[in-house]
C-alpha positions in Angstrom: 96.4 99.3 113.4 95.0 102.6 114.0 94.3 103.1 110.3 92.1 100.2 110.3 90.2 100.8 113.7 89.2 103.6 112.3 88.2 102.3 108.6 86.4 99.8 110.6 84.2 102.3 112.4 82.7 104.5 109.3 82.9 100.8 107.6 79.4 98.7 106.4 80.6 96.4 108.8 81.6 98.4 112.2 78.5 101.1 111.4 75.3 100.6 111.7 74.9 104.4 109.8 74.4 102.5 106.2 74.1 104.4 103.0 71.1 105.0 101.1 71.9 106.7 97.7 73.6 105.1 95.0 76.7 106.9 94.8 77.3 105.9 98.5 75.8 102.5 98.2 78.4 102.3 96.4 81.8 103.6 97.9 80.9 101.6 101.0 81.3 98.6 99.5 84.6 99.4 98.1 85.7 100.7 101.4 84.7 97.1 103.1 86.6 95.4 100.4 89.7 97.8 100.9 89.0 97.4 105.0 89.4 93.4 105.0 92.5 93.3 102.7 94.2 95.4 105.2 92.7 93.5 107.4 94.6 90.4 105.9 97.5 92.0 105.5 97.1 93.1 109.9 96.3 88.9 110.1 99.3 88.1 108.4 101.8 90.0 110.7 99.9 89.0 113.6 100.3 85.3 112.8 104.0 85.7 112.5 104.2 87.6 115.9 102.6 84.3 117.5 105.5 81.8 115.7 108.0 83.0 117.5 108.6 86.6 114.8 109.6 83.5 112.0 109.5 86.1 109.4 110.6 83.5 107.1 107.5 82.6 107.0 105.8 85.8 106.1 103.7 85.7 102.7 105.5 88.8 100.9 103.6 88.2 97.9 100.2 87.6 99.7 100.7 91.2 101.1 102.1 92.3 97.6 99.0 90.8 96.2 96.5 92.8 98.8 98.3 95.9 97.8 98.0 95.6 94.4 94.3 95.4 95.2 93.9 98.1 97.0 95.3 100.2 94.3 92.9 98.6 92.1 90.1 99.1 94.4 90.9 102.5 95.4 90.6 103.8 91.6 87.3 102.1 91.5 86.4 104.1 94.2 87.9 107.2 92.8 86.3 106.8 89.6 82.5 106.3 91.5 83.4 109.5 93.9 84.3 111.8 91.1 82.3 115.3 92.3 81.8 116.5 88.8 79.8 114.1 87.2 76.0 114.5 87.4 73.6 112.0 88.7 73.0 111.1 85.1 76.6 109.7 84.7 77.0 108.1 87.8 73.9 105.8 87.0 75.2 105.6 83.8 78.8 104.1 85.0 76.4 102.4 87.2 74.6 100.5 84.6 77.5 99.7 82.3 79.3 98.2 85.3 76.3 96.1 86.0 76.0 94.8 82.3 79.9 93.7 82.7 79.3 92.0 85.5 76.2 90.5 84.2 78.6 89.7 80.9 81.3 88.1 82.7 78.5 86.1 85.0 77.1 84.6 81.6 80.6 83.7 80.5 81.9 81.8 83.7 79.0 79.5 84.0 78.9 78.8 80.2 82.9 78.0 80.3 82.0 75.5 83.9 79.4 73.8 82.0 76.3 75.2 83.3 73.2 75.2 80.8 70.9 78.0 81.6 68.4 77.4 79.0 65.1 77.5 80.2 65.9 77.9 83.8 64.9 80.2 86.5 68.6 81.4 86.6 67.8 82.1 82.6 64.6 83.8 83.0 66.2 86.3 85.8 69.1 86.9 83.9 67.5 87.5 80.6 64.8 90.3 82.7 67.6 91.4 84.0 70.0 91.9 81.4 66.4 94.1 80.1 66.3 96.3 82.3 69.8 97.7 82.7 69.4 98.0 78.5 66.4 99.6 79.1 67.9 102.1 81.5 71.2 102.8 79.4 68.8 103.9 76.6 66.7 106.1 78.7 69.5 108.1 80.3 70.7 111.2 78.8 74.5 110.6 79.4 74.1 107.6 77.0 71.8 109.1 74.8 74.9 111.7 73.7 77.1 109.1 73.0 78.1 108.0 69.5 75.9 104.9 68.4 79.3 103.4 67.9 80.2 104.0 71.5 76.6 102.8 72.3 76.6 99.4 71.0 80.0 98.9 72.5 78.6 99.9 75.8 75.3 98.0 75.4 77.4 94.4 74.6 78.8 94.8 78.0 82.2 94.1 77.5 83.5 97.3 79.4 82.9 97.7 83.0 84.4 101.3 83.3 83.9 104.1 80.1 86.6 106.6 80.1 88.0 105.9 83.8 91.4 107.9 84.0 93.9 107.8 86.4 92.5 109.5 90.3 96.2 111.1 90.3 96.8 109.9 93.9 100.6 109.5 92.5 102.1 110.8 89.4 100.9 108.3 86.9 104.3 106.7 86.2 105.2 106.0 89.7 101.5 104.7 90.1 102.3 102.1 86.9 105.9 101.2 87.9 104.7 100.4 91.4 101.5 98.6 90.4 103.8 96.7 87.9 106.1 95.3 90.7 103.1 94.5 93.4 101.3 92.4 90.2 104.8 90.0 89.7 103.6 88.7 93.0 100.0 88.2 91.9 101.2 86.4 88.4 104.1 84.7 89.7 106.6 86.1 87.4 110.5 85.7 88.1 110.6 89.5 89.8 107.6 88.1 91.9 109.4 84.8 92.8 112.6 86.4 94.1 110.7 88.7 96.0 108.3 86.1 97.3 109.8 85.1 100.8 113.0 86.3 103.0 114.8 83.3 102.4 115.4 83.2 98.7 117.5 80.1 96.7 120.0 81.1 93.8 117.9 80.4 90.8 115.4 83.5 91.8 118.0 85.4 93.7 117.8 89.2 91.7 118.9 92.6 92.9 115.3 93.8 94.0 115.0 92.6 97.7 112.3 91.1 99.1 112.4 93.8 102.0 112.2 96.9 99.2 108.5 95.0 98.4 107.4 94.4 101.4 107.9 98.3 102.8 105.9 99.5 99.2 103.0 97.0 99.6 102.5 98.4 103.3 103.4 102.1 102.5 100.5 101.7 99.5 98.3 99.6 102.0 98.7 103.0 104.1 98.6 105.6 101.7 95.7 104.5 99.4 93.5 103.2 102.5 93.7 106.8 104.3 93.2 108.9 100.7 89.9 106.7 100.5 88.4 107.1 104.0 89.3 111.0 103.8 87.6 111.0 100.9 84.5 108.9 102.0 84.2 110.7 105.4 84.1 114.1 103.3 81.4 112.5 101.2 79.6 110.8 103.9 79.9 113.7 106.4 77.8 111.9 109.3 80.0 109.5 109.5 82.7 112.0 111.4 81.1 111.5 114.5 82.2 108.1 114.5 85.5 109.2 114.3 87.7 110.9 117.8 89.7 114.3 116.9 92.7 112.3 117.6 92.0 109.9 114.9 91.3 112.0 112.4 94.7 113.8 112.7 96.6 110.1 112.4 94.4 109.7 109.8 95.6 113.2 108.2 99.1 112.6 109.1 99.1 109.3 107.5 98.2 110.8 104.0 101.2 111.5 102.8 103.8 110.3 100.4 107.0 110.6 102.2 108.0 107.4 102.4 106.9 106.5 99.3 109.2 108.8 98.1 111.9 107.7 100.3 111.1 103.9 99.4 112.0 105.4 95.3 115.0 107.2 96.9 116.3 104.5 98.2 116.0 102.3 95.2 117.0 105.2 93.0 120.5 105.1 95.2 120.8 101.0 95.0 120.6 101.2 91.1 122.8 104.2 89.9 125.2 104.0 92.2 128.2 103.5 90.1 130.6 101.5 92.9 129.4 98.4 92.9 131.9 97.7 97.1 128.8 100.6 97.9 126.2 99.1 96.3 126.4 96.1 98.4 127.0 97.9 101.9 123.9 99.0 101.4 120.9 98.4 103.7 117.9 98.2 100.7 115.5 96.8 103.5 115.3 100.0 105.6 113.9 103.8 104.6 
């Protein structure tokens, strides 16, 4: 709760110290949309508290879900913060982004019927859709690129160029992890089984529910504290907002000790080679 009190205060929605550049303009918004998943996730226990601690009826894969997001989110974030880029690049990302978006826009209203021929919504989007062209060609990041590369770019079907990995985890612990938080989003069999405490035969696996709901709140943790140490050492005004005391939870809660307990543990369940062990084991607690 502390994590988020204090994500809440350097926050586009607790502060009233808004950003102003466009590198800033926009990490704020991701960290408001990491800020209300957690918040979510904070809703979702608190709901349970008030029925009684039914824990059956905790959404596992709603908090799995919100997880997964933040993961997504935080590379976002990662890839707009990166320190080395110029100014040049970042509006570049900026503008390829913005031409997705603008892409994908065009694309949902066509597929719900919507004719935009002739229409104010047509004339904006089309003036628009211009000017982002207009400033692709003009910027010197761009400019270097292959003309193959270009007119990939300029159909905006990519909203990212080149976005790696922000190496918060070691890539292949990052993927396996992300992997088992999105069976909850797509409803897949792993997802299912994992869905709720009280499971029925048909989806009953050996990956318990309890092993996915300790990731999906150590990641919440994890990633939400990498991002607002990272924003507050961007945004460095913003530390007055934040108490000595907080700032050392914040620090001490940047670490990846229990995510590396949560892979002991499920290192342990799966290669232990006596199955009377295997299932005297408590896979629900660090």
């Amino acid at each position: 709760m502390q994590l988020y009190d204090t994500g809440y205060k350097v926050s586009p929605i607790g502060c009233d110290t808004r950003a102003s550049a466009l590198r800033t303009l926009l990490l704020e918004k991701y960290v408001e949309k990491i800020l209300l998943h957690v918040n979510s996730i904070i809703n979702l226990f608190q709901e349970i508290n008030h029925k009684e601690q039914k824990y059956e009826l905790l959404d596992i894969s709603l908090i799995a879900s919100a997880s997964r997001n933040i993961m997504e989110t935080t590379n976002m974030y990662c890839y707009f913060s990166e320190r080395k880029i110029s100014h040049d690049e970042l509006e570049f990302r900026y503008y390829i982004a913005t031409l997705n978006e603008d892409r994908n826009k065009h694309a949902i209203l066509e597929k719900i019927g919507v004719v935009l021929t002739d229409s104010w919504a047509s004339h904006i989007h089309k003036t628009g859709r211009s000017q982002y062209i207009q400033s692709l060609e003009w910027n010197s990041y761009f400019k270097a690129l292959s003309d193959k590369e270009k007119e990939r770019l300029l159909s905006g079907k990519n909203p990212t160029h080149k976005i790696s990995s922000p190496g918060i985890l070691p890539q292949n612990v990052e993927s396996g992890i992300y992997n088992l938080l999105s069976n909850s989003v797509h409803s897949l069999m792993l997802g299912m089984n994992s869905a709720t405490l009280d499971s029925v035969h048909i989806f009953r696996g050996l990956f318990n529910p309890i092993w996915v709901l300790n990731i999906s709140i150590e990641i919440c943790i994890f990633y939400f504290s990498h991002v607002l140490l990272d924003y507050l050492d961007i945004r460095k005004r913003l530390y007055k907002k934040v108490s000595k005391p907080e700032l050392q939870v914040l620090k001490s809660l940047h670490t990846t000790f229990f995510i590396e307990e949560w892979i002991k543990t499920i290192q342990d369940f799966f290669e232990e080679k006596e199955i009377d062990k295997v299932f005297s084991m408590d896979g629900g607690k660090k």
